[in-house]
N, C-alpha and C positions, 0 to 999 in steps of 0.2 A: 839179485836185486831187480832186474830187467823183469823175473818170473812172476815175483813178486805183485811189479808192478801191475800184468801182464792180469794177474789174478784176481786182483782189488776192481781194475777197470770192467774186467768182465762180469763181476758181479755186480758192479753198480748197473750196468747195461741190464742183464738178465735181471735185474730186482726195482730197475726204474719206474716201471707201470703200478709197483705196491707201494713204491716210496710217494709218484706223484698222487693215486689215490689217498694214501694217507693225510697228504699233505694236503689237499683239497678240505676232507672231509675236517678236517682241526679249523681250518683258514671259516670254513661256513658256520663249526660251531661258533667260534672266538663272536664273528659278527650277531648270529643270533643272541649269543646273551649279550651281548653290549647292545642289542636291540632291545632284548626285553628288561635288563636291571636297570640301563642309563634312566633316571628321573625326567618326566616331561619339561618340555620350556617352553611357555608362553610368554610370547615378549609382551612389555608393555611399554606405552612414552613416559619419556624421564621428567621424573619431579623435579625438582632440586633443592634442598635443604634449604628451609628460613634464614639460615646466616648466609646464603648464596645470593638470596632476593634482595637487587638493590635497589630500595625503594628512590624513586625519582618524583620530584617533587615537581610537579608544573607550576612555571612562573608564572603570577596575576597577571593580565592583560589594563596596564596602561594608556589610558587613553590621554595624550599630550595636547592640549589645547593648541591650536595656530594663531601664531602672533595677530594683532588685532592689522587690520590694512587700512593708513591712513591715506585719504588722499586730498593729493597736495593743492590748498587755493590759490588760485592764480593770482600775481601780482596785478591790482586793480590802478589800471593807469591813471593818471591826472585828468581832470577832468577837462572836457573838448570847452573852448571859450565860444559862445554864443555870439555872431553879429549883428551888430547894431541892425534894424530896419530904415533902408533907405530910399525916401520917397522924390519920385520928381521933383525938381525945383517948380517945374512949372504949373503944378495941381496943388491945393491949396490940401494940407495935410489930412484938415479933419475930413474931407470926401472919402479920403482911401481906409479910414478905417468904418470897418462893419462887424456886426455883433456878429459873434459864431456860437453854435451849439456847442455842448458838450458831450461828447458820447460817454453815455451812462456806463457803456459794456468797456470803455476803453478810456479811462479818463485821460491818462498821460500821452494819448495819442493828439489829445485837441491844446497842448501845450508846444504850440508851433513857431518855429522863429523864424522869421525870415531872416535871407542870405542876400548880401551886395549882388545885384545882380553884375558886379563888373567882376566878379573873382573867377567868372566861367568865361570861357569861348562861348561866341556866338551869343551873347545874353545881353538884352539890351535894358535898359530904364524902364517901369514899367509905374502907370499911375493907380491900376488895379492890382492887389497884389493875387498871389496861386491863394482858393481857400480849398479845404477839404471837401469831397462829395460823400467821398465812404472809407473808410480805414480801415481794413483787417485785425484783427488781433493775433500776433504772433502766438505758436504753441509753447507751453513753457519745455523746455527739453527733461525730458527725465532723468537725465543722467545727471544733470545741472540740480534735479530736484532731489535727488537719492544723495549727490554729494553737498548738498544746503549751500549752493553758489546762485546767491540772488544778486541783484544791483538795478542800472540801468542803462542799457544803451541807446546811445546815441547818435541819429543817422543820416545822412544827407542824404537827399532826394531831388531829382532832376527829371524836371516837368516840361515834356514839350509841348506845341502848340493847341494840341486835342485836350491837354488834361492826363495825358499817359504819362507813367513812370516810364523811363528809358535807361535809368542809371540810377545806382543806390550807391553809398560810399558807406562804411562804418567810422564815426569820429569817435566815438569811446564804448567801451562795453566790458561786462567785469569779467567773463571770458569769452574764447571765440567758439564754443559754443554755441553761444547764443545769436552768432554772426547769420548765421544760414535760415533759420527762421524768420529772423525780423526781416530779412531781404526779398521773402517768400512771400511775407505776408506787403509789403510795400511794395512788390511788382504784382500782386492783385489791385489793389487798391486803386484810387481815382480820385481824380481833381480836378477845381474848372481853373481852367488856365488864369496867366497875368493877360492883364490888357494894357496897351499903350493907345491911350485915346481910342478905345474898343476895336484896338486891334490884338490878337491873342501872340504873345510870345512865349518866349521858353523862360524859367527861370527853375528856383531852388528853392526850397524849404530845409529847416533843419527840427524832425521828425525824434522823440523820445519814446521810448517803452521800459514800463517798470516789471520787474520780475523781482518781486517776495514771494515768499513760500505762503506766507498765512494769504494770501491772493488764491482766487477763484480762478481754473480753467489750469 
């Protein structure tokens, strides 16, 4: 069994070199024809069948209107009550009164009231009262005009001894808005003073301005 073995081994030894030749030469055929039978491959990018295709519909583009923006009018206060004009006892009334213009460009500016001169500090009787020299016209606000908030305010005005504005009050106005203008325009402005037996004091006016929209400026 041993001899056997002994005999088999050695001829695989001695016959190695025609077995691994052989076995080369089969392995290089085998590859060339599977080189030249194998059919070409050209790849190409993938279709993919019409029942694959899911067609996607794009949604219309809605255009949502935005709610309309109201804005809100302001509570229009009671109206400011006008004072009586009060003349010295001791000047005979018709003296103090004197004819005043009207300013074309500002009509509601020359609708002037006088103010007790005792409701202020430091404000004494006077026989001449303050009259107008020049009056501004306040701007109408635009934002007052864009929101259709017209009225009129009404202002007090505090005249020292030259005729200057020194103090403006607002007594009614339909909103405060319109507070910052009329103030603007009343601390330009100018006046000839009161006189007490021609001497020049301080006193008060109570000054109006109209704001409508169908109004000019």
């Amino acid at each position: 069994m041993n001899s056997m073995a002994y005999s088999a081994h050695t001829a695989l030894k001695l016959n190695f070199r025609k077995y691994f030749d052989v076995a080369l030469i089969l392995a290089i055929l085998f590859h060339l024809g599977a080189f030249v039978f194998t059919p070409s491959f050209k790849p190409a990018p993938y279709v993919p069948r019409e029942e694959e295709i899911e067609v996607i519909e794009q949604l219309e583009e809605v255009e949502v209107p935005l709610p309309p923006v109201e804005v809100p009018r302001p509570r229009i206060p009671i109206a400011a009550e006008f004072t009586e004009i009060q003349i010295s006892e001791e000047v005979d009334p018709e003296e103090t009164i004197e004819d005043t213009e009207v300013d074309l460009d500002n009509p509601s500016a020359a609708r002037l009231n006088y103010v007790d001169p005792g409701e202020g500090a430091d404000f004494t009787s006077y026989s001449d009262p303050p009259m107008e020299k020049r009056i501004y016209k306040p701007d109408y606000p635009q934002l007052a005009r864009q929101a259709g908030i017209e009225g009129t305010v009404v202002a007090r005005v505090f005249i020292d001894e030259k005729g200057k504005v020194f103090k403006v009050e607002i007594l009614q106005s339909p909103s405060e808005i319109f507070n910052e203008p009329v103030k603007k325009a009343l601390f330009k402005s100018s006046f000839y003073p009161a006189k007490q037996r021609e001497t020049p004091v301080k006193s008060q006016l109570i000054v109006p301005f109209d704001f409508f929209l169908n109004s000019s400026g």
